[in-house]
C-alpha positions in Angstrom: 54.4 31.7 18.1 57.3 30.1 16.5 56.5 26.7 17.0 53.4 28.1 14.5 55.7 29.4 11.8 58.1 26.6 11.6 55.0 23.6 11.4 53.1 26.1 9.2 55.9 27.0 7.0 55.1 30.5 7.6 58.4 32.1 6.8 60.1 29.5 5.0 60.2 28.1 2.1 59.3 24.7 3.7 57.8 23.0 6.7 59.9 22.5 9.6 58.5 19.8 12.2 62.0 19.3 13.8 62.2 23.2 14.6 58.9 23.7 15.9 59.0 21.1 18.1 61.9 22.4 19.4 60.3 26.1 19.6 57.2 24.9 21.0 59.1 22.6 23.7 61.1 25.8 25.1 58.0 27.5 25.5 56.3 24.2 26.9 59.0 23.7 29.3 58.3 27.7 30.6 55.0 26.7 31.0 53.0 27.5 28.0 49.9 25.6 28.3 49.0 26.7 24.1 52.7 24.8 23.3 52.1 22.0 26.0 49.1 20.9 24.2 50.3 21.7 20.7 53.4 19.3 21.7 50.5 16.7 22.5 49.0 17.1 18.7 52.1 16.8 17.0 53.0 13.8 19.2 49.7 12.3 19.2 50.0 12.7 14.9 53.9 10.9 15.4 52.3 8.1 17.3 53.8 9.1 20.6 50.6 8.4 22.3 51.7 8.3 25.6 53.6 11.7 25.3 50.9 13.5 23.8 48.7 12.7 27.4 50.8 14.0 29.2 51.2 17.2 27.2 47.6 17.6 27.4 47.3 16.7 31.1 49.9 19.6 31.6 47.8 21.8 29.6 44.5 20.9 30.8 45.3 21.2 34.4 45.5 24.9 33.4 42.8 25.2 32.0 43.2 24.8 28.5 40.3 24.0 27.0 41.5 21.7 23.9 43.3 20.3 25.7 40.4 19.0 28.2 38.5 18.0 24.8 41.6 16.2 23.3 41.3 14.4 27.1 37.5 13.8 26.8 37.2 15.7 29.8 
C-alpha cells in the first residue's frame, strides 16, 4: 500500500506522514477497511481521538478485526 511506504519511509529517504495520510485516505474513501483503520492509528497517535473512532467504526463494521480490538469489541 502506499499509505505503507510513505509512513514507513519505504522508498524514500525520509518518513512522510502528510503523504500517507493522503494515500491511505483515497483508499479509505474507496472503501478500504485496512486504510480506514490505519487512518484511525495515525489519528488516534495525532490526538484526533474522535476521528480515529470513527475510522475504526468504518472498518470494523466490515469486519476488520483490529479494528474491532482497537474498539474493545
Amino acid at each position: 500500500m502506499m499509505g505503507n511506504i510513505y509512513l514507513n519511509g519505504e522508498l524514500a529517504e525520509s518518513k512522510d506522514a502528510q503523504e500517507a495520510l493522503m494515500w491511505y485516505s483515497k483508499a479509505a474513501e474507496q472503501g478500504c477497511e485496512r486504510s480506514q483503520s490505519n487512518l484511525g492509528n495515525i489519528f488516534y497517535n495525532m490526538g484526533a481521538h474522535g476521528t480515529a473512532m470513527d475510522n475504526w467504526l468504518l472498518a470494523a463494521s466490515k469486519g476488520h478485526a483490529i479494528a474491532q480490538c482497537n474498539l474493545g469489541t
